[in-house]
N, C-alpha and C positions, 0 to 999 in steps of 0.2 A: 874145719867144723862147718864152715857154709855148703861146703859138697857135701856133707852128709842132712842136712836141712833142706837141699833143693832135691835131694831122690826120695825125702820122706813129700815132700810135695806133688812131684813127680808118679812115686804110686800110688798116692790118693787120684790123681786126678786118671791112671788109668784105671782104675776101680771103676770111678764114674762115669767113664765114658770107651766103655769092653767094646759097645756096637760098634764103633766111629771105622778100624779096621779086623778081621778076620787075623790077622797076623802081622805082626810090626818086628820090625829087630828088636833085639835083644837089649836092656838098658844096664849096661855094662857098669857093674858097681864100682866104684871107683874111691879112695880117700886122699886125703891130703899129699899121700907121699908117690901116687900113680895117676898124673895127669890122663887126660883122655888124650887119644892119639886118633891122628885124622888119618882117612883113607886114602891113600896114594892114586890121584888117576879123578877125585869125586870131588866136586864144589862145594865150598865150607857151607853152610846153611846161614841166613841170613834170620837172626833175630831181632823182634822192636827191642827200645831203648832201653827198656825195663826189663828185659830179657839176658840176662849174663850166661856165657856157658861154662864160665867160671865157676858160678852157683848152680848151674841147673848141668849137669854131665851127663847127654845122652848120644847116642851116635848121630852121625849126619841126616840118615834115613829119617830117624824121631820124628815124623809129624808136630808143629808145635800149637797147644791145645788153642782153642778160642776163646774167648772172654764169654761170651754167650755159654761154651761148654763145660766151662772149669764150676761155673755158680750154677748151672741148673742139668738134671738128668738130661742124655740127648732123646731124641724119638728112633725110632726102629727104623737101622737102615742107615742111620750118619743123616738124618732129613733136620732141617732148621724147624723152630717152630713158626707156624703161618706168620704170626704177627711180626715176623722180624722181617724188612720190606726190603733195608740194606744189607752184603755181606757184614760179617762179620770181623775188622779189621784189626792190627794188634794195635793196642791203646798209644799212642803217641807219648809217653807222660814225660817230662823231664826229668833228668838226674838228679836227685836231689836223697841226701841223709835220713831224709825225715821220713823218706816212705820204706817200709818194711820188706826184706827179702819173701818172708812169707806171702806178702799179700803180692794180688795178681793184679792189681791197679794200685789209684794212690786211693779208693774207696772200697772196699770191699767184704770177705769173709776171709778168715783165718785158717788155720787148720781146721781139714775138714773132719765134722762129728761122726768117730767111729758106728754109734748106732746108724746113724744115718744111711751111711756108706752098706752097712748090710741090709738094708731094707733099699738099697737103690741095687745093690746086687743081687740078677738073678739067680735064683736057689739050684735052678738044673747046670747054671753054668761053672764048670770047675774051675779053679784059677789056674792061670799058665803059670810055667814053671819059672817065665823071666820075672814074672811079676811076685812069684816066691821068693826068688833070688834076691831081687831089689829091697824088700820087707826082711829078709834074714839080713842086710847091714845096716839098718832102720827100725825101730819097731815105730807105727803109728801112735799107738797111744804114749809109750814113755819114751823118751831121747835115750840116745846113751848115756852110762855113765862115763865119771872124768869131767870134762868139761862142758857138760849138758845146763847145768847153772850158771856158769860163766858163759855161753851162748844165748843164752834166755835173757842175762841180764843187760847187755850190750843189746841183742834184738829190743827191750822194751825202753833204752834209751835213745835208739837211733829215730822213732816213731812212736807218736802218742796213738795206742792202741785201746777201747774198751770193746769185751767182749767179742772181737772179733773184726770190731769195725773201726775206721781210721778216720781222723777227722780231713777232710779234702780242703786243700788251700782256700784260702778267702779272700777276697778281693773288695781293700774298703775304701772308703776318702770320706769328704766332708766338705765342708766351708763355714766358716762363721762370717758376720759381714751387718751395716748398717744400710738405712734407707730412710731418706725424706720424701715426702710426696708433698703436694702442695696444687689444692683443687680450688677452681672456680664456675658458676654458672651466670646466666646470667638474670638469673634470678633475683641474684645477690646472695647467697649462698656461697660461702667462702669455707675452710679445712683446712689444717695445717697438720701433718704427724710425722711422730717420727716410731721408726721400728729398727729393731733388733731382731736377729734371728743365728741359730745354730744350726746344723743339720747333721746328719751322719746316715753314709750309704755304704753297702755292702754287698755281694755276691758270691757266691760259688753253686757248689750242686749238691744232690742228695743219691748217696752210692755212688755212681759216676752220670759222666755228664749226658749220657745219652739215659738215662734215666728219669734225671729230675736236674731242672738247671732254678737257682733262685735266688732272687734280690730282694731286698729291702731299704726304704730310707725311714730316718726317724729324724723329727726336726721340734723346736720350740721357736716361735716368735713371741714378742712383748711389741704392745704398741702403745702411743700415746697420743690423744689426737684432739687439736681444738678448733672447734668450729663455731661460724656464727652467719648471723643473716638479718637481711632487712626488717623479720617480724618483731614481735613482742618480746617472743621465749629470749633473745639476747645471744648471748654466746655458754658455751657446752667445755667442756673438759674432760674428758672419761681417759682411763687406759685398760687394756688387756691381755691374756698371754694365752697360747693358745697352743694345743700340740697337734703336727702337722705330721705327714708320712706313707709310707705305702708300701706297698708289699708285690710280688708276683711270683708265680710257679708257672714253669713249663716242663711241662711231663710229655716221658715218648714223643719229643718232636722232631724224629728222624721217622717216628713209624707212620702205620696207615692211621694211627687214632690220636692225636697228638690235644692235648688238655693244658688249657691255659687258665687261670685264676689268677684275680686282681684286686690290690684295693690301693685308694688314693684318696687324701686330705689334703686340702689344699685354701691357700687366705686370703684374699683378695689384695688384703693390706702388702702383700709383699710383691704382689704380679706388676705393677705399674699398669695398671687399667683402669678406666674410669666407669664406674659403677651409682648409681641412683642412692645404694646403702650397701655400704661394706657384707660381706657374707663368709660364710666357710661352707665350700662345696665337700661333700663324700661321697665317694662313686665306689661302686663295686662291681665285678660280676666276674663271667667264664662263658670260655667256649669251648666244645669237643667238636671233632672234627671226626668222619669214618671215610673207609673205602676199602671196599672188598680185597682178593686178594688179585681176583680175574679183572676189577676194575669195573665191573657191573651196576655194582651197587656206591651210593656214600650218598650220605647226607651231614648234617650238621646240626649243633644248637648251641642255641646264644644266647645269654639274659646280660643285661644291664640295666644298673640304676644308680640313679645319681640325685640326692638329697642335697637341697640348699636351704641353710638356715643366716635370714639376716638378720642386719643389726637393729632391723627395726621391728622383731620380730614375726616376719614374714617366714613361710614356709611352702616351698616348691618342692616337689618331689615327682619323677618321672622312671617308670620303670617297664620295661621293654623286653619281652622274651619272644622270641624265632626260632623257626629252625625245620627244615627242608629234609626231602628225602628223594635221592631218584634212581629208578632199579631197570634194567632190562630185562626184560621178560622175554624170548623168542623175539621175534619181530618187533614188538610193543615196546615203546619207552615209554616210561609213566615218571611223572615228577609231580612233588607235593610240597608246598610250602605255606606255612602259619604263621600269623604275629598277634599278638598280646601286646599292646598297652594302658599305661593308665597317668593322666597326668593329673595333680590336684595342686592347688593352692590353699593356705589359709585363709591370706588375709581378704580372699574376696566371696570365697567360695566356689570359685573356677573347679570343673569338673569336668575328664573325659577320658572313657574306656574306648578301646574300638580293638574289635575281634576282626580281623582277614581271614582266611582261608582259599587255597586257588588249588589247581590241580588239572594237569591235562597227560594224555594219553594219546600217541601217535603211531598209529599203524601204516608200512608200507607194504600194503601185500603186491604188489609187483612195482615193475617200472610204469604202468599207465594208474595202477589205482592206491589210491590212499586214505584211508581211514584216522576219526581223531571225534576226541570228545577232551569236553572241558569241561569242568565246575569254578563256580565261584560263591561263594557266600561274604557276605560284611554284615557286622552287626556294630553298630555307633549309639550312646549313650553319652548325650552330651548335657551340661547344665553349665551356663554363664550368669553373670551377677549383670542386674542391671541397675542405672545409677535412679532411674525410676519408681523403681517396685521392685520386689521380688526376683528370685533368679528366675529364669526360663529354662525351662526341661524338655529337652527335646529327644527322640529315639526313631533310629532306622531300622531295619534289619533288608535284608536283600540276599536273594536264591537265584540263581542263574544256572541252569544244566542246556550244554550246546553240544551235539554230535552231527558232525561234517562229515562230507568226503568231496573226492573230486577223482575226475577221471578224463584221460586225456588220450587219444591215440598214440604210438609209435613212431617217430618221427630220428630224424638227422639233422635238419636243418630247422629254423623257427618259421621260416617259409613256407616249409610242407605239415606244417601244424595249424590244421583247417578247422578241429571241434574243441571247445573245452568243455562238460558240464560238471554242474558242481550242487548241490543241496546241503540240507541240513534242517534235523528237528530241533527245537528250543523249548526249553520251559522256563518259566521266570515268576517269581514270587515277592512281590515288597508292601512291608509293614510299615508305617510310618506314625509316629504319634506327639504330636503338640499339645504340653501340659493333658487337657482333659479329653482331647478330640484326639481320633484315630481314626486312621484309612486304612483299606488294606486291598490291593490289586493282582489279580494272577491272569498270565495269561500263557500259552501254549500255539505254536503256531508250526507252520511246516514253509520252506520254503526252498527254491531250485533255482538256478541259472545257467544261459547257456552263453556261447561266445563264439561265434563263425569268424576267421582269416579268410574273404573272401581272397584275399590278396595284398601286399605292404602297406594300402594306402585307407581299402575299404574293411571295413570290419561291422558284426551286426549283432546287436547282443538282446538277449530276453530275459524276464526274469518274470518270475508271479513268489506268490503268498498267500496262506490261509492264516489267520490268529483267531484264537476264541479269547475274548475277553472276560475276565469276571469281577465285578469293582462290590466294594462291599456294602455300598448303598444303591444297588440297581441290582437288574438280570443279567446275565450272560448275552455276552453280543460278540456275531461273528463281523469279521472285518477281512473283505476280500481285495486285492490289489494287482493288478496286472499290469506289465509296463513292456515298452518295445523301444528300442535305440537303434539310430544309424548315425557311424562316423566315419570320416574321411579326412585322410593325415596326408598334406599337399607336398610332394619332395620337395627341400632347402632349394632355395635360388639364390645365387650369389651375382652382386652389381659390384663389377672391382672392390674394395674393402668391406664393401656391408653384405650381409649375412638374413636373406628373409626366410623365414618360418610362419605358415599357417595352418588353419585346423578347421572342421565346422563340424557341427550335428547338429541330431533331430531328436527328439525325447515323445514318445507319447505315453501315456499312464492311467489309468481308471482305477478307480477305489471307491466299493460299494457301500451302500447308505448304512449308518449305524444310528439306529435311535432314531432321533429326529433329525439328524442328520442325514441329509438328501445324499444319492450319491455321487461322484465328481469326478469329472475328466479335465483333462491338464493336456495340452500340446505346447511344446520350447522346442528353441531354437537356436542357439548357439554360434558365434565365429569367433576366432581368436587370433590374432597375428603380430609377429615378434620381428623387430626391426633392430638389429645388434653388429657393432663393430667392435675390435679388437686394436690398440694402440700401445707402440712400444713409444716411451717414455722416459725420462730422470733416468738417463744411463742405463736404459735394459728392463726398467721398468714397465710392466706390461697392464695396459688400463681397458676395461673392460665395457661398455656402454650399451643397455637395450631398453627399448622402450616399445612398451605393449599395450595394446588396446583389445578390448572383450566387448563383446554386445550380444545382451543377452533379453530375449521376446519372450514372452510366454502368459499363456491364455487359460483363464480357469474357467470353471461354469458357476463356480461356487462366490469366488472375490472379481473374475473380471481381469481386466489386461494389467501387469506388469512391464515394464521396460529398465532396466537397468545397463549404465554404462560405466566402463571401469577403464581407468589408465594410470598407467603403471611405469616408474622410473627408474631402474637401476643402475649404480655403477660398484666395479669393484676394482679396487688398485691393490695390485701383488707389489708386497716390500721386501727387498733380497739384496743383502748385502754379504753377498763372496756364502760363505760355510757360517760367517759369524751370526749374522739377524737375518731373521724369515719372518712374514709378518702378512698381513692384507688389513684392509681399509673398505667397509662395506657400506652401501648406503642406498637406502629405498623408502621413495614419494610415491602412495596410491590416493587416490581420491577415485571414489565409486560414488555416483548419483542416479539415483530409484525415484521413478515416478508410478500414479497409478495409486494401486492397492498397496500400503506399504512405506508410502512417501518417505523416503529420508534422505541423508548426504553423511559421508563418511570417510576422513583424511586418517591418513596414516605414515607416519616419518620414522622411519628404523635406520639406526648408528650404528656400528658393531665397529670396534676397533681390536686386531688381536696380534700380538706379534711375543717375539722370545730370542733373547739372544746375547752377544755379547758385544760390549759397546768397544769395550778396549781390553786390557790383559786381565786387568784387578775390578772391572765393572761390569754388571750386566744389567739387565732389564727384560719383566715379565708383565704382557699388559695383556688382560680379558675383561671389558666393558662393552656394555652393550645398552643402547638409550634409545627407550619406547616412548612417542605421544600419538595419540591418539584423541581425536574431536570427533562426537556423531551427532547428527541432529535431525531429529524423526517428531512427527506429528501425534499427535496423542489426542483425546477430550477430557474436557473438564467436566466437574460435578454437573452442572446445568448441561452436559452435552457440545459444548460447542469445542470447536477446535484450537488446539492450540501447538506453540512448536517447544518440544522440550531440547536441552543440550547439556552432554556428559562431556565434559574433558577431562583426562587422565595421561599421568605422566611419569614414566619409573625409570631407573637406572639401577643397575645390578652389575654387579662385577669388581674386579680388583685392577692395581696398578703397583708393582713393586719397583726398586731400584737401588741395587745394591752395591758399593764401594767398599773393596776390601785394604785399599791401601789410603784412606781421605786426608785430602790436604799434603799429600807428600808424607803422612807420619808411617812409618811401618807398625804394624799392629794395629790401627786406628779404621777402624769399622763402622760403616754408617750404613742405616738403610732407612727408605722412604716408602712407606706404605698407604697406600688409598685404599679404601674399602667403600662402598655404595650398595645398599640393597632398599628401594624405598617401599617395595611390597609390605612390609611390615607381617609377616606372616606369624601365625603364634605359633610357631612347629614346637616348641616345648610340651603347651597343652597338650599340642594332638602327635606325641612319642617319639618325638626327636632330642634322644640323648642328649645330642651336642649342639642344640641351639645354644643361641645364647640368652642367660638370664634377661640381660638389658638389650631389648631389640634397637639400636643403633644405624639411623638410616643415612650418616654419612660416618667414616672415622678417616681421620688423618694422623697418622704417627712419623715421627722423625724419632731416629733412635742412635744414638751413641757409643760405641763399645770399644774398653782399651784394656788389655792385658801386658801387665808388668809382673813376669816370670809365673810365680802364684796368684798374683792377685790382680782380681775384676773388677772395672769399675763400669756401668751404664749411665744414662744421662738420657731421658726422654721426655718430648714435649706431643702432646695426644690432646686434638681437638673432635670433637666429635657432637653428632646433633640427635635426641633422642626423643622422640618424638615432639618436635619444635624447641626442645628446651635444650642450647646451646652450652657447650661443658669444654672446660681447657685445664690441665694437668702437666704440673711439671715433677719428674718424677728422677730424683736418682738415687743410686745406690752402688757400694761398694764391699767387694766380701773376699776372703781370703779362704783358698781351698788346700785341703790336706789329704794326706795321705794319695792314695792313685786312681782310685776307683774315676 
């Protein structure tokens, strides 16, 4: 009975697919008591898993259909549809009871719909006779009789089928699990809680998996948590329960257009992080993705947002939408790209929109000449709270259109490359408005340069500019600039290990009078010279040492002489151990001293430490940190006029340090890792549309973290110190939970 179920499939599916060849053999009707027999001299045909020739009896020749062909009409010709980027391969599926002889995957359609099949069948084209043949021991719409119900009823026990479509395996797990946490600051602010939590995760696809693949989790926490502190209020007792989870689909992500959607809920209470006031973050969004078929064209768009609500009724929310576009046109590439965002708070009244838009276009019309234009726009709408008064409201907007070119003779060598020049018009437009006061500036300019190779050493460059200004509390005022350079680059000299390098020029420059301002000529002067040795070291270790000095002269008509001296100390040590760790050590002392028009003095100390790699079998270590100070101290006047010296010192570190042990202390399964984190910028990137800041800007965190698995079951153990903005926070954090099912 199965041979008579695979040839009614079998002429359904040449029905729908008559273009694919002109002529095919014969599909030789065959029943239970007249196996198919192979041709003597011909190779058996190789069908996927899902594939029986038990069930399906055609000759060797039989072309076997495609998954892409069997569910959709083909095009004229045997031609794929555009969108399909991959061939078309037989589905891999595994052996299994559950999936139905009938169906052509483990997700799909059933018997195909008679009506259908004649509105897919062209009207001029008469049916072959083999495909007669195969229908006269079949009929499509009714089985035979005999044992046509006893086929039917065994088919609808072997796989759960409705209307035509199968459910596709599922792929789930879980965990349930406890957790204590236990917070302090040293504020005196103390927290104690404890939580419980369930979860439950799942996946599979929708029709099959090059179609739609998708997951979800669903989860409940309870918490209960008592707190107290040095004030008046005393200590706290609350508890909560919360539902947690999240979702995702990805559609066509083998093709040229592949679509991603998301969503996620998630609770502070259960992360082991230390946070200002517990919150429940919800994030959402999607992305689609294109590209042509020739590859020309694609772009993309993205939106994300992510909603945080705390415990102390605070509300942040930040939402984010982009998305690009870049197409070839003849010679021309042009690319476009946009973002949207907006970030708001409640509890302060924090506020900030900011529009981008960019866009450039690059033409090579030969090997000497090249053409290109740009746009840029921004538009910023900010409003901050202040502890003073009132919030402050601020607004930019900004216009920028720039079209270059440049052009260069034919050349072989960069030797015999004697001209370069290059231009470009500019237009530029900014809005600017402070609560009740607004400016607003345009201006439009042309500008050219050139660049002569007299030779390796000497080279001599020009440059001018016209701009018309227009400010919106004045007239129109033109601003003309002309400038002339010569430089000369001294060939390396080497004194047995050291290495000298130097440089000098000559700057001249005029720039005509605007307003009441006079107009001014400038002459500089320039020398630079690098005094650097190289030193093998610690076993092959190679250390690097230069030190450079600049003097730089220069004469205005307007301020008067300048003198400025700069020295400069670097070293770099390369760290390399065999294939395992590779790593360097950077470090740079400047101190610049300005006398004259300008007076100041200006130290500068850069750290950079970077390396990655593996320490022994079961441990490794990743370290990116980098530490900036900086002191300037420059002369200024006071109210009454007289002079005085002011002084900024600033000092940041940014960067991480991990370190990881998969085997700790001898125990097998015993996992530790050591995480540093430093950022003392304190940047609000939330406010201003960064997704994945963090709520709580943390300008040191130290984590030590704990993890052991016994069979099913997790247990962590974390101690998190960390400093937020001066207010010092320490957490011990563990938690245990037991996972199910496989997912």
């Amino acid at each position: 009975m199965r041979e008579s179920v695979g040839a009614v499939q079998l002429a359904m599916a040449n029905i729908a697919t008559r273009e694919i060849e002109a002529a095919r053999a014969v599909a030789t009707p065959l029943t239970a008591q007249s196996p198919p027999a192979e041709r003597a001299g011909e190779e058996k045909e190789i069908y996927p898993d899902w594939f029986s020739e038990t069930d399906h009896p055609v000759a060797a020749s039989e072309p076997v259909l495609k998954l892409a062909q069997m569910l959709v009409a083909p095009l004229p010709g045997g031609r794929n549809p555009q969108w399909m980027t991959l061939p078309d391969q037989g589905p891999a599926l595994r052996s299994s009871r559950t999936l139905s002889p009938r169906m052509p995957g483990a997700a799909g359609v059933g018997l195909p719909d008679p009506q259908r099949l004649q509105q897919l069948e062209p009207a001029s084209a008469p049916m072959p006779d083999e495909e007669i043949a195969a229908q006269s021991v079949v009929s499509p719409v009714s089985p035979p009789s005999g044992n046509a119900e006893a086929a039917g009823s065994k088919s609808e026990k072997e796989s759960f089928n409705l209307y035509g479509w199968e459910v596709p395996p599922i792929r789930w797990g879980g965990s349930l699990g406890y957790s204590y946490q236990k917070s302090s600051s040293n504020t005196g602010h103390a927290a104690a809680s404890h939580g419980t939590f369930a979860n439950l995760s799942a996946s599979s696809y929708l029709y099959a998996p090059w179609f739609a693949r998708v997951s979800g989790r669903l989860g409940i926490t309870r918490n209960s948590t008592d707190s107290s502190s040095n004030s008046f209020s005393g200590s706290e007792a609350h508890s909560n329960a919360n539902v947690v989870g999240g979702g995702e689909i990805n559609m066509f992500s083998s093709s040229r257009f592949p679509f991603r959607a998301y969503f996620d809920r998630s609770d502070t209470r259960t992360s082991g992080t230390i946070v200002r006031n517990d919150y429940i973050s919800n994030r959402f969004g999607f992305t689609q993705n294109f590209r042509s078929v020739d590859g020309h064209q694609g772009g993309n768009l993205m939106f994300d947002r992510n909603i945080v609500n705390s415990s102390n009724g605070a509300h942040d929310d930040v939402s984010a939408l982009s998305g690009s576009y870049s197409v070839q046109t003849g010679i021309v590439q042009n690319n476009v790209n946009g973002r949207y965002s907006l970030g708001e708070r409640s509890n302060n009244g924090d506020r900030a929109r900011l529009i981008g838009v960019n866009s450039s276009h690059i033409a090579n019309i030969n090997d000497t000449l090249n053409l290109g234009a740009t746009m840029n726009y921004s538009d910023t709408d900010i409003r901050t709270a202040n502890s003073f008064g009132p919030s402050s409201n601020s607004r930019g907007r900004y216009l920028q259109l720039y079209g270059y070119g440049s052009w260069l003779p034919d050349f072989e060598d960069l030797e015999d490359l004697p001209l370069t020049l290059t231009g470009g018009l500019r237009y530029s437009a900014q809005d600017t408005q402070f609560g009740d006061e607004a400016f607003r500036a345009q201006s439009i300019g042309l500008n050219s340069g050139a660049l002569y190779r007299h030779n390796r050493n000497l080279s001599l460059t020009a440059n001018g500019a016209v701009n018309r200004l227009t400010l919106s509390q004045g007239e129109s005022q033109l601003l003309t600039q002309v400038g002339t350079g010569l430089n000369y680059v001294g060939d390396p000299l080497t004194f047995g290990n050291f290495s000298y390098n130097w440089n000098s020029g000559l700057n001249l420059n005029w720039q005509s009078a605007v307003a009441e301002t006079p107009s001014n000529s400038m002459l500089s002067g320039q020398f630079t010279h690098t005094l650097s040795r190289n030193y093998a070291v610690l076993s092959g270790q190679n250390l690097s040492l230069a030190v450079t000095q600049a003097i730089n002269v220069s004469n205005s008509q307007m301020v008067g002489d300048t003198r400025s001296l700069t020295h400069t100390l670097s070293a770099n040590l390369g760290l390399n151990a065999g294939e395992r760790f590779t790593g360097s050590l950077s470090a740079m002392l400047s101190d610049v001293r300005t006398t004259g028009f300008s007076e100041q003095e200006y130290r500068v100390i850069n750290i950079g430490f970077f390396g990655q790699g593996q320490i022994s079998q079961v441990s490794n270590v990743n370290i990116n940190l980098m530490f900036n100070w900086a002191d300037q101290t420059y002369q200024t006047v006071d109210g009454f006029g007289l002079p005085i010296n002011q002084n900024t010192e600033r000092m940041t570190i940014n960067g991480s340090a991990a370190y990881s042990h998969l085997r700790f202390a001898g125990v097998r399964g015993l996992r530790y890792n050591l995480i540093f984190v430093a950022d003392t910028r304190l940047r609000d990137e939330r406010l201003f549309g960064n997704v994945n800041g963090d709520v709580d800007r943390a300008r040191f965190a130290l984590t030590n973290r704990l993890e052991y698995r016994i069979g099913l079951l997790d247990l962590r153990l974390s101690l998190v110190n960390n400093d937020v903005g001066g207010k010092k926070n320490a957490l011990l954090f563990f938690q245990v939970s037991r996972q199910i099912g496989s997912y």
